[in-house]
C-alpha positions in Angstrom: 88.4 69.8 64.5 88.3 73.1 62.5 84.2 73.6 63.4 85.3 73.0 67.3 87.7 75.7 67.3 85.5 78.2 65.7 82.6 76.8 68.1 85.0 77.4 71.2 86.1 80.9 69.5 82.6 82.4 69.4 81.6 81.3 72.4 84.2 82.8 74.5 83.9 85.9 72.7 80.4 85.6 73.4 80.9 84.9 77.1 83.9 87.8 76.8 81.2 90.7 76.4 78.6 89.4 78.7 81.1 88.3 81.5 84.1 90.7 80.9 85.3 93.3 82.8 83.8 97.2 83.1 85.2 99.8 84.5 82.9 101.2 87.5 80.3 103.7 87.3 79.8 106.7 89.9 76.2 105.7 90.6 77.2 102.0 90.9 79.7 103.0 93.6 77.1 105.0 96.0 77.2 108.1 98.0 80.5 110.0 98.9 81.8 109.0 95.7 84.0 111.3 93.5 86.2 111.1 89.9 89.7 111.3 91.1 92.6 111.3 88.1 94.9 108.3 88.6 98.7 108.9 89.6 99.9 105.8 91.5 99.0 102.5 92.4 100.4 100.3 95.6 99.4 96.7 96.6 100.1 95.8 100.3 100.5 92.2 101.3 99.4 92.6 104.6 97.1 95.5 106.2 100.0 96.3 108.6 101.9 97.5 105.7 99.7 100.2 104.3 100.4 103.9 105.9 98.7 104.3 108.9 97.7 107.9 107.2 95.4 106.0 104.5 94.1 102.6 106.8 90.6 102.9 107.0 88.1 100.4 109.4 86.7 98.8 106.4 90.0 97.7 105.2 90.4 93.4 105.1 92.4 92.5 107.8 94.2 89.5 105.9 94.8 89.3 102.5 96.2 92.0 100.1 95.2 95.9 100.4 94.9 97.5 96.6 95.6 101.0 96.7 95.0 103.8 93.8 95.9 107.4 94.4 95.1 110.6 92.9 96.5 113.9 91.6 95.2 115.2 95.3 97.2 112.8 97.4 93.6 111.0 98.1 93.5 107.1 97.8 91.4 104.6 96.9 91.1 101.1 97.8 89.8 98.5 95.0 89.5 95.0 94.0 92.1 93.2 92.2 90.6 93.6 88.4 90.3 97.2 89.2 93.7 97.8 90.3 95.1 96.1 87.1 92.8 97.6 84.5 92.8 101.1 86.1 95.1 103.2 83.6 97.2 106.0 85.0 95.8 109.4 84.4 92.2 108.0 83.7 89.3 109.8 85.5 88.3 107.0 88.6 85.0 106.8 90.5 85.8 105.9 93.6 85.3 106.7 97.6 88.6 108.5 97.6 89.9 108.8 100.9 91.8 111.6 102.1 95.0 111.2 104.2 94.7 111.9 107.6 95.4 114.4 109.0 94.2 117.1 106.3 
């Protein structure tokens, strides 16, 4: 029983580095990209419910919106992992959006 436990151990630390999370790169995220400093962080339920000032096109129209935002009032919209693993004040590559209206 022992030798199982250990077997399952080092396998999902094995599978835990291959499979695991990374925070995004600035060349993995493309042109118009830019480090912004996290501040905040939002989750909408519905698209509806984000501020017409940051709704952007590309936006899923069902399904939850995850927003960061920046020292500059720019925000950022993410996947799931990357709104929970994002730490406040940590340097973010992202396709920060400005506001309109600026």
């Amino acid at each position: 029983m022992k030798i199982l436990v250990v077997a399952l151990l080092v396998l999902a630390l094995g599978c835990g580095s291959r499979y695991g999370w990374v925070k995004p790169d600035i060349m993995q995220i493309g042109s118009g990209s830019s480090i912004g400093q996290i501040v905040d962080r939002r989750m909408y339920l519905r698209l509806r419910d984000v501020p017409l000032r940051f709704q952007r096109p590309e936006d899923p129209i069902t399904g939850p919106v995850y927003l960061l935002f920046d020292d500059r009032g720019y925000a950022c919209s993410t996947s799931p992992e990357n709104f929970t693993m994002a730490l406040d004040h940590d340097p973010w590559p992202c396709n920060w959006r400005p506001p309109r209206g600026i």
